[in-house]
OpenMM code with the backbone's topology and positions (N, CA, C; nanometers):
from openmm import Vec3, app, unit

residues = "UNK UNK UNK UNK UNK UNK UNK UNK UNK UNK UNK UNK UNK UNK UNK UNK UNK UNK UNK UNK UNK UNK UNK UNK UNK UNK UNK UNK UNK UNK UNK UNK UNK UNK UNK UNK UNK UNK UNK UNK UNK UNK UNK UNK UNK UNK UNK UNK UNK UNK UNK UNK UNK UNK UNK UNK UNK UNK UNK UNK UNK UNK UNK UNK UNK UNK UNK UNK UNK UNK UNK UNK UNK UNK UNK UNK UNK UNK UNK UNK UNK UNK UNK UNK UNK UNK UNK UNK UNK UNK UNK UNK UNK UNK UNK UNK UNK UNK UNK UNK UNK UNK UNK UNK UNK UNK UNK UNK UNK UNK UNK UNK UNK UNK UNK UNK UNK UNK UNK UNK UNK UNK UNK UNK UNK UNK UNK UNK UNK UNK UNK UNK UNK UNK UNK UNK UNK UNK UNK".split()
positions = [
    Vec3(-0.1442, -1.3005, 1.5523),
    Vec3(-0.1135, -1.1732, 1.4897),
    Vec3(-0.0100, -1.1012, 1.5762),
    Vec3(0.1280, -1.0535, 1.5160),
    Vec3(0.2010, -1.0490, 1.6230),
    Vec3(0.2341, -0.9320, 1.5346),
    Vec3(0.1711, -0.7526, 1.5477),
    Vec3(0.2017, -0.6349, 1.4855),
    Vec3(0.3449, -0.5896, 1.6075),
    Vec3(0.4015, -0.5479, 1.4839),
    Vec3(0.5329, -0.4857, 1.5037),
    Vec3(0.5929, -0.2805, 1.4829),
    Vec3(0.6091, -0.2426, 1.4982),
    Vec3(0.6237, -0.1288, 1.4362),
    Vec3(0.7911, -0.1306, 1.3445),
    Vec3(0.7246, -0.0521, 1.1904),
    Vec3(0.8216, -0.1046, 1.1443),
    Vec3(0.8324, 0.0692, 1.0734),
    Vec3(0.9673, 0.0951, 1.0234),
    Vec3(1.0424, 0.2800, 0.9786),
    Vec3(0.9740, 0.2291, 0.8173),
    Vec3(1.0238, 0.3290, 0.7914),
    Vec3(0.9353, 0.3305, 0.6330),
    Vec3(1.0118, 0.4778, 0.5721),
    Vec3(1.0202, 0.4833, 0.4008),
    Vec3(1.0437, 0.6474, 0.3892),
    Vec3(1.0161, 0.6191, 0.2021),
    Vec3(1.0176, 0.7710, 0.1825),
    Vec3(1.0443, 0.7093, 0.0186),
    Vec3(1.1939, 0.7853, -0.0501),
    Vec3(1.2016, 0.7545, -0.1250),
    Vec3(1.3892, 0.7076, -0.1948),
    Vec3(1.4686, 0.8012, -0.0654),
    Vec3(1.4339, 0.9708, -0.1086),
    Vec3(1.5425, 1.0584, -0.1045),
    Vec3(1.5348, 1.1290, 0.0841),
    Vec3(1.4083, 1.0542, 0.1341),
    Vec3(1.4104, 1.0377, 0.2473),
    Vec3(1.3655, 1.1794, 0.2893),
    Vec3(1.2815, 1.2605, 0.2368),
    Vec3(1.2109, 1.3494, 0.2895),
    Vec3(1.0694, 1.3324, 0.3700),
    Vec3(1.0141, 1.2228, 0.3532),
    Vec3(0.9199, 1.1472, 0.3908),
    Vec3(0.9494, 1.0358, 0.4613),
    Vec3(0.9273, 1.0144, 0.5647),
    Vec3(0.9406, 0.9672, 0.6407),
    Vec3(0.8292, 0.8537, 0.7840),
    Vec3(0.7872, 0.7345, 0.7923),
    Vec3(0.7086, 0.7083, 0.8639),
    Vec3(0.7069, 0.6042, 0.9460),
    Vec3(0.6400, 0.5400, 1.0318),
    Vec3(0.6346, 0.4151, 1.0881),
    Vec3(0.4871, 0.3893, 1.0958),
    Vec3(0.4810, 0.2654, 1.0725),
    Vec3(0.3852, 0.1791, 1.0876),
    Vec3(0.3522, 0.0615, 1.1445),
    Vec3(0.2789, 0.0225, 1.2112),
    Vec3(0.2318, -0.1029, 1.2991),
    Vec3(0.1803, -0.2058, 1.2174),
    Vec3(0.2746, -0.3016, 1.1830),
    Vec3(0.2345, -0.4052, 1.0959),
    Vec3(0.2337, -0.5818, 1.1399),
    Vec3(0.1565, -0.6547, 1.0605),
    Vec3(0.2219, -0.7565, 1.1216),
    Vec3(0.2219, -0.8470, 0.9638),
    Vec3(0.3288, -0.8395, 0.9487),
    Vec3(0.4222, -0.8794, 0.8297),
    Vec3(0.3999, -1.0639, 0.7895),
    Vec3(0.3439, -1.0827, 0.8853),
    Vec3(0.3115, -1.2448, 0.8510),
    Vec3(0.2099, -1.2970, 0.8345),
    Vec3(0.0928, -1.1592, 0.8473),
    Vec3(-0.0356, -1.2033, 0.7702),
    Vec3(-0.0424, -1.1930, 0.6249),
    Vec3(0.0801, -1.1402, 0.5798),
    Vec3(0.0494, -1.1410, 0.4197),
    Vec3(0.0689, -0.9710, 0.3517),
    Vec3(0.1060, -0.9559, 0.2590),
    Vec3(0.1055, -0.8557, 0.2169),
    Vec3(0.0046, -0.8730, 0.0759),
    Vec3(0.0188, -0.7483, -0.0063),
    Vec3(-0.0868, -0.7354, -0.1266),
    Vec3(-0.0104, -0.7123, -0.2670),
    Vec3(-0.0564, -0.7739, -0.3752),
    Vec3(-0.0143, -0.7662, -0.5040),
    Vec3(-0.1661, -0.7119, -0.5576),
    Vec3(-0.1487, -0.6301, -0.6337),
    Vec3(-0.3126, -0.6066, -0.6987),
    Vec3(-0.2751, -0.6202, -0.8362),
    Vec3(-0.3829, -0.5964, -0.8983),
    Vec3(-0.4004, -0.6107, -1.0330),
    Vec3(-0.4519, -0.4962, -1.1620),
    Vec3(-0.5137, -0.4072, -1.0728),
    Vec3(-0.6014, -0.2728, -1.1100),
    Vec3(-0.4749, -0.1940, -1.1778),
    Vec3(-0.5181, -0.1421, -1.2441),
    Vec3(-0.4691, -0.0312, -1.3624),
    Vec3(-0.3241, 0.0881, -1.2921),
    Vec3(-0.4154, 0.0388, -1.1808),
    Vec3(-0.2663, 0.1925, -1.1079),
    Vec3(-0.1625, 0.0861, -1.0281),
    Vec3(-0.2249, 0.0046, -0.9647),
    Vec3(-0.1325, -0.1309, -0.9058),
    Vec3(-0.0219, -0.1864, -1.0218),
    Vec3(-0.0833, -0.2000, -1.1187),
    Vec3(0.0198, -0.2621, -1.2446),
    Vec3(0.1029, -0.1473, -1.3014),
    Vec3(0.0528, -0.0425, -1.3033),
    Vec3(0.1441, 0.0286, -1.3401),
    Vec3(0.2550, 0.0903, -1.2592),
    Vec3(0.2172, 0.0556, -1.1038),
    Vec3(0.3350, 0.1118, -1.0194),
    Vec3(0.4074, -0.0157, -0.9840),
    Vec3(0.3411, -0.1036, -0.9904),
    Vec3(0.4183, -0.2099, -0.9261),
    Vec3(0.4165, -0.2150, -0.7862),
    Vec3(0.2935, -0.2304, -0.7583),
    Vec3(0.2374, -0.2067, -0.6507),
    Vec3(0.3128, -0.3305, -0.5866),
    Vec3(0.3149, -0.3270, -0.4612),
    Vec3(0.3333, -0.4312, -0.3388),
    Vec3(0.3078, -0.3277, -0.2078),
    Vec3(0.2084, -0.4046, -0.1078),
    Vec3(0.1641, -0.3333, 0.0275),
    Vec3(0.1198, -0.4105, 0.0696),
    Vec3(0.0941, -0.3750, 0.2101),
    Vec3(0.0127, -0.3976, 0.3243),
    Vec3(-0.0896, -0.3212, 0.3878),
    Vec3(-0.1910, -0.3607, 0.3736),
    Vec3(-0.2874, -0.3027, 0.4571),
    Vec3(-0.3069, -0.3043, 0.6008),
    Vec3(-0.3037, -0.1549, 0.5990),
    Vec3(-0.3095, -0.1470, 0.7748),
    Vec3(-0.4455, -0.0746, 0.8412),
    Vec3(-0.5021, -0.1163, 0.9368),
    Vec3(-0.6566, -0.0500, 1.0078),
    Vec3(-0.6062, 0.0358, 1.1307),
    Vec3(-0.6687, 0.1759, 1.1517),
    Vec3(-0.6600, 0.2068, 1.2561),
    Vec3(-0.5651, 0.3430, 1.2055),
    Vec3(-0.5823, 0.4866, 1.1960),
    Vec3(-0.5322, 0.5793, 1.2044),
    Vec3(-0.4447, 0.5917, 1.3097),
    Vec3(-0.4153, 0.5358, 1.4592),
    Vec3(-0.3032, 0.5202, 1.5141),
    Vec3(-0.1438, 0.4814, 1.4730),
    Vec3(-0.1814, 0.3506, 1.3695),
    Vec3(-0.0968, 0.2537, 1.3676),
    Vec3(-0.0264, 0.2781, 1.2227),
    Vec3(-0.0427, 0.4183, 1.1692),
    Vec3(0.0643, 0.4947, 1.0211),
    Vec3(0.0824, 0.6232, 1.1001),
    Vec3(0.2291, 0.6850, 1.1274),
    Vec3(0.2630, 0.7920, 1.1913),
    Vec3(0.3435, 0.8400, 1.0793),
    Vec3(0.3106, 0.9594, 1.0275),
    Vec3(0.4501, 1.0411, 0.9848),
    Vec3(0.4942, 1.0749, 1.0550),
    Vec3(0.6559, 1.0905, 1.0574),
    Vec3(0.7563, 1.1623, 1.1388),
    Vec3(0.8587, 1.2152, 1.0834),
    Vec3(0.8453, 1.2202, 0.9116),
    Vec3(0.9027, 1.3426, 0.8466),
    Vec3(0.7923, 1.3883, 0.7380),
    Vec3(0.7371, 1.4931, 0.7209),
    Vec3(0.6233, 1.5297, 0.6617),
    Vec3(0.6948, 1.5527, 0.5313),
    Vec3(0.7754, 1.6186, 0.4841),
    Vec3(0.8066, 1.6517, 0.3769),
    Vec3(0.7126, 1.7462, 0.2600),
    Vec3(0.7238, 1.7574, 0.1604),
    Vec3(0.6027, 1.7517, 0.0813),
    Vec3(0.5686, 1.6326, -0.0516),
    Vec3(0.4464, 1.6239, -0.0073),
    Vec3(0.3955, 1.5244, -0.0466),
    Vec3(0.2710, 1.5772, -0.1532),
    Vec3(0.2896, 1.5200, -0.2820),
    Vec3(0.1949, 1.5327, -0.3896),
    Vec3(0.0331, 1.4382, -0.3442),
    Vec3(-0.0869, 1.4634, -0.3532),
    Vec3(-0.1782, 1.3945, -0.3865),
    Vec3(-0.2278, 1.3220, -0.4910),
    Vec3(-0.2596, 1.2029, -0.5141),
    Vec3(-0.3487, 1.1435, -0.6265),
    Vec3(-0.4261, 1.0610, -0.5771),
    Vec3(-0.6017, 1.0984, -0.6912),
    Vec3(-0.6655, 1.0077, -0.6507),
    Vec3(-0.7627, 0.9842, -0.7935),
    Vec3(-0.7962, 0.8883, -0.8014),
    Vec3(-0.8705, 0.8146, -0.9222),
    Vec3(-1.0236, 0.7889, -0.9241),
    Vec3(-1.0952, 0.7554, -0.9754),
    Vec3(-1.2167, 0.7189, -0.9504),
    Vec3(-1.2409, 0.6198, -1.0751),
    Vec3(-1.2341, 0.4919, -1.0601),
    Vec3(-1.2820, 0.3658, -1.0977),
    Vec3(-1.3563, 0.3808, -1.2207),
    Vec3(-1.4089, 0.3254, -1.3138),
    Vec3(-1.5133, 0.3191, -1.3940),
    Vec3(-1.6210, 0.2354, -1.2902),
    Vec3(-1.7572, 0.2743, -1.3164),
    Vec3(-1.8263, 0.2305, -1.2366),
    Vec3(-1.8405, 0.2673, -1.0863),
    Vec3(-1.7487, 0.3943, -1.0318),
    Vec3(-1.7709, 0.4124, -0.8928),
    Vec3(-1.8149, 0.5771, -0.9421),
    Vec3(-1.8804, 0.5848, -0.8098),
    Vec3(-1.9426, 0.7571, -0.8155),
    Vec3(-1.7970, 0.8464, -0.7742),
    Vec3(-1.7142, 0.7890, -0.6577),
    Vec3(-1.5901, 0.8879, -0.6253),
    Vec3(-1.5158, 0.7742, -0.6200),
    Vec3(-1.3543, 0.8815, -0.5854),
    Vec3(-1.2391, 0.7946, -0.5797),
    Vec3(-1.2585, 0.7041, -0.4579),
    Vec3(-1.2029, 0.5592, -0.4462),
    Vec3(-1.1808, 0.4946, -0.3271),
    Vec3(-1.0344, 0.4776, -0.2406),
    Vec3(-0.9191, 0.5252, -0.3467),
    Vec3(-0.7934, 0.5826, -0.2730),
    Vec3(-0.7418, 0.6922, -0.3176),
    Vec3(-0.6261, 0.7136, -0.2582),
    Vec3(-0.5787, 0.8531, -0.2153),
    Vec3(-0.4431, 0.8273, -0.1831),
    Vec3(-0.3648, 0.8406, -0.3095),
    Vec3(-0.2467, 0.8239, -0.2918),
    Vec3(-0.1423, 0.9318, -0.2804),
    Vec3(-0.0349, 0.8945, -0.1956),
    Vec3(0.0090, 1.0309, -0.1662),
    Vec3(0.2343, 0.9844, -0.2064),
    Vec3(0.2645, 1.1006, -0.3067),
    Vec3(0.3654, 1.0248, -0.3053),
    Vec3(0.4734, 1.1756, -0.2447),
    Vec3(0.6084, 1.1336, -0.2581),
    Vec3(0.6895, 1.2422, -0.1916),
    Vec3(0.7359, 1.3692, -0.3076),
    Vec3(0.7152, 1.4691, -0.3083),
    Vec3(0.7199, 1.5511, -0.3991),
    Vec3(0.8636, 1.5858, -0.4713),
    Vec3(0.9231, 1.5418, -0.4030),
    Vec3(1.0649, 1.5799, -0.4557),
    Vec3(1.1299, 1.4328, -0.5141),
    Vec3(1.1220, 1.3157, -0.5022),
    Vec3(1.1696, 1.1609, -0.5419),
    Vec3(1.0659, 1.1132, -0.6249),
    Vec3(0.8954, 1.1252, -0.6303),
    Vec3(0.8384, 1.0675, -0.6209),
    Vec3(0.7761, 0.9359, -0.6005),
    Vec3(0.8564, 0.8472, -0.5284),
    Vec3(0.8343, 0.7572, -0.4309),
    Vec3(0.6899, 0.7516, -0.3534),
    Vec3(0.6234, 0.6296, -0.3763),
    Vec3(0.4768, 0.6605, -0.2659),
    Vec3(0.4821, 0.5405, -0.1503),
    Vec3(0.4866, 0.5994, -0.0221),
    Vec3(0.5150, 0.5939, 0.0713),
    Vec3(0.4110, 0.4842, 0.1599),
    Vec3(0.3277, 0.5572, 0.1551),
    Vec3(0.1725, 0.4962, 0.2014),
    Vec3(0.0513, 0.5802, 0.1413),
    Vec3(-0.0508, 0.5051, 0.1352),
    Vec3(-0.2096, 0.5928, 0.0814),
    Vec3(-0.2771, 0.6115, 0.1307),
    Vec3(-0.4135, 0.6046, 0.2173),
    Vec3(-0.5517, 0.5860, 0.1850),
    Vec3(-0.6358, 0.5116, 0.1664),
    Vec3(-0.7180, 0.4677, 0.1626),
    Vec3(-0.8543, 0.4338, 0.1276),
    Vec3(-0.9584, 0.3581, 0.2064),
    Vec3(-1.1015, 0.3594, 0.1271),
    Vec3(-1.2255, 0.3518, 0.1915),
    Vec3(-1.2595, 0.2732, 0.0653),
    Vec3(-1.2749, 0.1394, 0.1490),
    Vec3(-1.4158, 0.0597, 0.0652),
    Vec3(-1.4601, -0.0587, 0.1461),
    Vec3(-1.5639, -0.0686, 0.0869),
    Vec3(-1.6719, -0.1198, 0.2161),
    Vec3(-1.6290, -0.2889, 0.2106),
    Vec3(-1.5973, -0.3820, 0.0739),
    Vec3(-1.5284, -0.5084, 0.0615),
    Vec3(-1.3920, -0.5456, 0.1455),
    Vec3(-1.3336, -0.4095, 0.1667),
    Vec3(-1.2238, -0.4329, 0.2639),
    Vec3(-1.2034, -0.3741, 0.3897),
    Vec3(-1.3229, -0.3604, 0.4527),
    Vec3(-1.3341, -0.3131, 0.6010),
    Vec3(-1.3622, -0.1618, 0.6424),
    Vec3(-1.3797, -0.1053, 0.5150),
    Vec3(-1.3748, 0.0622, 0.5710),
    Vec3(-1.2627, 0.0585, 0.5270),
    Vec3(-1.2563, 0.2439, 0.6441),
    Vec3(-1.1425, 0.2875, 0.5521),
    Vec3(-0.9603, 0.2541, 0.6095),
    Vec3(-0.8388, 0.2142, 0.5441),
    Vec3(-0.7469, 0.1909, 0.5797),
    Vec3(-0.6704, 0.2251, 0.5046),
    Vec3(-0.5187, 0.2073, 0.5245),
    Vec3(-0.4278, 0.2567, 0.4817),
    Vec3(-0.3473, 0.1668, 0.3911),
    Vec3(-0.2484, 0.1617, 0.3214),
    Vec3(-0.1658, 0.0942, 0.2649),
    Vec3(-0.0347, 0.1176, 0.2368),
    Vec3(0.0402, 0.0860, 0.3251),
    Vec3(0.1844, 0.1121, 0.2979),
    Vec3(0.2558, 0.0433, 0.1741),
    Vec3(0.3284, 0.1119, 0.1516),
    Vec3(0.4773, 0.0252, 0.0444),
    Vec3(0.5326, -0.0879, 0.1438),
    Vec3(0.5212, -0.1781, 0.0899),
    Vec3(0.6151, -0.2535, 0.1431),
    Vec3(0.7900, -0.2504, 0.1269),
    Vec3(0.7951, -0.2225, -0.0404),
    Vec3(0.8854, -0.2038, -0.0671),
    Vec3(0.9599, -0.0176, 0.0221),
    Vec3(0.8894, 0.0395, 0.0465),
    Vec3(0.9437, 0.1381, 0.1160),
    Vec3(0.9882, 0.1358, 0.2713),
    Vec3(0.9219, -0.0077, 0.3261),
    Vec3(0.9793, -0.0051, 0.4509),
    Vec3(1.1175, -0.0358, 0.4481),
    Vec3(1.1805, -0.0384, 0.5594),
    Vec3(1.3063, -0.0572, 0.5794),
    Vec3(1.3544, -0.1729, 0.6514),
    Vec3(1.3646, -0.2720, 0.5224),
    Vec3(1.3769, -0.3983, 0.6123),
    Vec3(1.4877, -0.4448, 0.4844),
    Vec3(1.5384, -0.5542, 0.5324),
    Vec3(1.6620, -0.6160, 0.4638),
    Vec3(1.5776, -0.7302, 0.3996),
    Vec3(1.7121, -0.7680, 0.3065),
    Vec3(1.6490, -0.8538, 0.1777),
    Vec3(1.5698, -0.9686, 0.2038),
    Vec3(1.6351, -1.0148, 0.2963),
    Vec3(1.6133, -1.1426, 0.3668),
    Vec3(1.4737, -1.1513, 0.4384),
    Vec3(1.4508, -1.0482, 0.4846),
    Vec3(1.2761, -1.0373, 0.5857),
    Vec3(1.2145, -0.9574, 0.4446),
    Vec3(1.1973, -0.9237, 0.3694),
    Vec3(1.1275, -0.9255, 0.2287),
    Vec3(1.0957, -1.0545, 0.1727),
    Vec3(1.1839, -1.0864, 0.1967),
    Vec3(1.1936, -1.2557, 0.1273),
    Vec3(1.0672, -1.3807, 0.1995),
    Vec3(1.0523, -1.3137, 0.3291),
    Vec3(0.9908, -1.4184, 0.4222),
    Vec3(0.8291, -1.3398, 0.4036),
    Vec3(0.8097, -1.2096, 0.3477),
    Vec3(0.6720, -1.1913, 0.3571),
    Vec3(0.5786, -1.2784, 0.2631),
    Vec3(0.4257, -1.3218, 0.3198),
    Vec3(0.3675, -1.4592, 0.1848),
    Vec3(0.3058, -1.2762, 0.1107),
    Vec3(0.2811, -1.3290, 0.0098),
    Vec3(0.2011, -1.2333, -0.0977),
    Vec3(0.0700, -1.2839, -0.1371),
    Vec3(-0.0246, -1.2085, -0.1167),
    Vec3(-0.1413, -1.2529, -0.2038),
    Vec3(-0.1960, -1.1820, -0.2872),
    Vec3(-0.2500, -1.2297, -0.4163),
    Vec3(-0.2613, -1.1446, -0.5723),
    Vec3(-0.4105, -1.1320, -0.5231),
    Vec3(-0.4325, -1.0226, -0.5508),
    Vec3(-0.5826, -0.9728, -0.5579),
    Vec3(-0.6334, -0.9188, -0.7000),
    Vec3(-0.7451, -0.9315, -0.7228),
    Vec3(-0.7673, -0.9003, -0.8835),
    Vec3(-0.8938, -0.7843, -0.8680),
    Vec3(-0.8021, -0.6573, -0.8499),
    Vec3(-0.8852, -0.5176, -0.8816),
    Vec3(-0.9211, -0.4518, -0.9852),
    Vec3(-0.8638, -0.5420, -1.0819),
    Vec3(-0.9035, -0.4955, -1.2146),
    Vec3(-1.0112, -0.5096, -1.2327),
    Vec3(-1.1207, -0.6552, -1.1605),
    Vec3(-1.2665, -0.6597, -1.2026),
    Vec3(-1.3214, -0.6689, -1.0817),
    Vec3(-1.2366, -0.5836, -0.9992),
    Vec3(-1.3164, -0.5128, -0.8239),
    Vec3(-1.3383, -0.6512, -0.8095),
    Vec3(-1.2591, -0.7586, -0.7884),
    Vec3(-1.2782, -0.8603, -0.7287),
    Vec3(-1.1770, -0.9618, -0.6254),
    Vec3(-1.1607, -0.8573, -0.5120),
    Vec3(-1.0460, -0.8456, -0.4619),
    Vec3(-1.0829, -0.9941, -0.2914),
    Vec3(-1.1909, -1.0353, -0.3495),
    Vec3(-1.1393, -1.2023, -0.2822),
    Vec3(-1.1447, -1.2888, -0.3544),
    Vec3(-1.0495, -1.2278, -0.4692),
    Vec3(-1.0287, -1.4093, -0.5831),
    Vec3(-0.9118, -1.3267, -0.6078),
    Vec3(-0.8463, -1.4479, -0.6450),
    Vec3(-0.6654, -1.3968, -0.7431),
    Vec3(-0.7211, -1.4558, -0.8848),
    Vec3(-0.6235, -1.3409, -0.9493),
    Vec3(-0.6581, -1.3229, -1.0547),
    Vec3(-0.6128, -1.4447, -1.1617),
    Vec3(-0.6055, -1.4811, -1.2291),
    Vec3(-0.5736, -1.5733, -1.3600),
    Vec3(-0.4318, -1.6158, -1.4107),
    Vec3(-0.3721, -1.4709, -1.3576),
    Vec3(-0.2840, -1.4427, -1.4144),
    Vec3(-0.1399, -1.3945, -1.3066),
    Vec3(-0.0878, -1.3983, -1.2534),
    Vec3(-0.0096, -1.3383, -1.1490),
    Vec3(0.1383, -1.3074, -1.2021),
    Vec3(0.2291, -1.3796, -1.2489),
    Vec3(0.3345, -1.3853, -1.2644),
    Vec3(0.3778, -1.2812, -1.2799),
    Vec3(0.3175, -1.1689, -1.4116),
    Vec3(0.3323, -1.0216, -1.4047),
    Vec3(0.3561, -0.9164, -1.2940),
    Vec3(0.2652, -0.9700, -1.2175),
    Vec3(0.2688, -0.8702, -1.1062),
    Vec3(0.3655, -0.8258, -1.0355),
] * unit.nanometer
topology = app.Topology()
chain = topology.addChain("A")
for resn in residues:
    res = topology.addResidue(resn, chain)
    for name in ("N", "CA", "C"):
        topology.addAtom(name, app.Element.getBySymbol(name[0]), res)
């Protein structure tokens, strides 16, 4: 595991962050209702150290609550003026507690080291996020 710190922002660059990643364990494709509709791609990161803002900007909140859950399990936060979402949130007990999830697509890396991250499809649509789903190509 070889974490790196890597810049991050969303479009219009009022938001601003870095994060401690290590880009070759894999990043995330989901499948869940808000993942498909944003076109999700991230990485999950552990450890409130290792996501720093260092341009706060203002930033809108959203958060959802599942069918079948009592509260929301993320907390997404996007930039108020681009709306671009940057990094999120969340707590659930299948994926370690609580952690964060950056954009991948919002870090700041060239085409070429995008190209080299592996992806793995997770299927949150039926909260069953250690199997890939059926279906991926969409994603």
């Amino acid at each position: 595991m070889a974490e790196k710190t890597y810049s991050g922002s969303c479009h219009c660059g009022a938001v601003r962050f870095e994060a401690e990643i290590d880009l070759e364990a894999g990043s995330n494709r989901c499948n869940c209702s808000t993942c498909t509709k944003a076109r999700a791609w991230f990485v999950l990161v552990r450890g409130e150290e290792k996501v720093r803002l260092t341009r706060g900007g203002a930033q809108t909140e959203y958060t959802w609550t599942p069918p079948g859950h009592a509260a929301p399990h993320l907390r997404f936060r996007f930039c108020s003026t681009c709306g671009v979402r940057a990094f999120g949130v969340g707590e659930a007990e299948q994926l370690g507690g609580k952690f964060y999830f950056v954009s991948v697509a919002a870090l700041d890396l060239t085409p070429e080291q995008l190209a080299a991250i592996p992806i793995r499809y997770v299927n949150g649509r039926d909260n069953r996020y250690d199997e890939t789903p059926a279906h991926t190509t969409w994603m």
